[in-house]
N, C-alpha and C positions, 0 to 999 in steps of 0.2 A: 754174769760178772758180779764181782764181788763190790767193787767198788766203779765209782763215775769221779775221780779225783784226788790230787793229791791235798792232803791238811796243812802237810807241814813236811820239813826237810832237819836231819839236826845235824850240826858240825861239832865234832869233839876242839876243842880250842884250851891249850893250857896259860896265856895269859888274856884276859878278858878286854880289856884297853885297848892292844892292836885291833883285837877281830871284831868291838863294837866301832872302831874309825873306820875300818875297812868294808863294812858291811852296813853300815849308817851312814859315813861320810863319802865312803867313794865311791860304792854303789846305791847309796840315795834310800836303801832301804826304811821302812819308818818300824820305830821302834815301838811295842803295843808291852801291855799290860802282861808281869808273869810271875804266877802265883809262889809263893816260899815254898821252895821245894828240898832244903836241906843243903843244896851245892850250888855252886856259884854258877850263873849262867845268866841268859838274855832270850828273848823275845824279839822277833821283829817282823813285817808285812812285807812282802813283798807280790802284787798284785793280789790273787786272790789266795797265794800259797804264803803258810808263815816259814822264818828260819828260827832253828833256836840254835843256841850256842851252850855248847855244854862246856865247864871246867869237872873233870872228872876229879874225884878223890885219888891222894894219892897209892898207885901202888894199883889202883883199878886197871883192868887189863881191856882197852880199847880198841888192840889192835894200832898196825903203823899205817904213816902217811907214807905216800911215794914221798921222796929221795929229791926228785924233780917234776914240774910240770908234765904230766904221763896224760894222754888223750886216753888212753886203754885204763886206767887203774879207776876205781869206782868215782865216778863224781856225778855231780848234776846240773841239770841243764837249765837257764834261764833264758827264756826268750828276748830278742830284742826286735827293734823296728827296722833303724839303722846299723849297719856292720860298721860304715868306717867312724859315724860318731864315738860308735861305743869302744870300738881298738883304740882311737884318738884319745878318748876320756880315761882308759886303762893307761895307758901308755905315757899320759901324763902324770897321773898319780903316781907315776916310778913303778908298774908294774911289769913284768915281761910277759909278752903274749905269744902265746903260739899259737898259728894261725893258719891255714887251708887258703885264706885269699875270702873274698866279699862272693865271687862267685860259688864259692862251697858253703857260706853262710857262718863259717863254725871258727870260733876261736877259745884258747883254753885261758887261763891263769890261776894262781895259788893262791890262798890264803895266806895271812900270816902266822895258822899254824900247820901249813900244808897240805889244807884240802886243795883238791881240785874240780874248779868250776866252770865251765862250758857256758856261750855266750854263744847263741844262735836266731837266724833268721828264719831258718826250715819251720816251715807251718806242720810240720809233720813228723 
C-alpha cells in the first residue's frame, strides 16, 4: 500500500466568506496555518484530515459541481459519533439534508459552492 491515510481533502469554492462560515462555523472545523500560495484560499483541521478551500483563478477549468445534493457525484466523507445530533445541527444551520435514516448511518449536504459532503457513522 501506498499510503496508511488521508492529509487533506480540497474543495474548489469561488466565494471564500460563505465556505470559511460553513466550514468553521457550522461545521466547527478549526482553522490552521496556510502558506501564500498566489490564489485565494484557506486551511482548516478537521480531526486528524485537513480541508483546504481553493478560490481558483478565473477562467481555470475545475470542472462542475452537481446541480443538487447527489449521494453518487464525487464527495467525501466525514465521520460522525451521533447521527441525529449532527442532522439536527445541519438542519439548523438552514441546510437541507439528504438522508438514509440514523439506521444507515449516512447523510449528504452541499456546500455553499456545491460540494458535496457525506456525514456518517459507518466505522467502516
Amino acid at each position: 500500500m501506498i499510503s496508511n491515510a488521508v492529509h487533506h481533502v480540497s474543495f474548489i469554492v469561488h466565494d471564500l466568506e460563505p465556505a470559511l462560515h460553513f466550514y468553521r462555523d457550522v461545521l466547527g472545523f478549526e482553522p490552521i496555518d496556510r502558506p501564500s500560495m498566489g490564489i485565494e484560499g484557506a486551511w482548516l483541521r478537521a480531526g486528524s484530515t485537513q480541508v483546504h478551500l481553493i478560490v481558483p483563478p478565473e477562467g481555470a477549468d475545475v470542472g462542475a459541481t452537481p446541480s443538487k445534493t447527489n449521494p453518487i457525484a464525487n464527495h467525501t466523507a466525514f465521520a460522525i459519533d451521533d447521527y441525529e445530533t449532527a442532522r439536527d445541527h445541519l438542519q439548523q444551520a438552514g441546510l437541507d439534508v439528504l438522508e438514509f435514516g440514523a439506521e444507515r448511518g449516512q447523510m449528504w449536504v452541499s456546500d455553499p459552492a456545491g460540494n458535496v459532503l457525506e456525514f456518517t457513522t459507518n466505522p467502516s
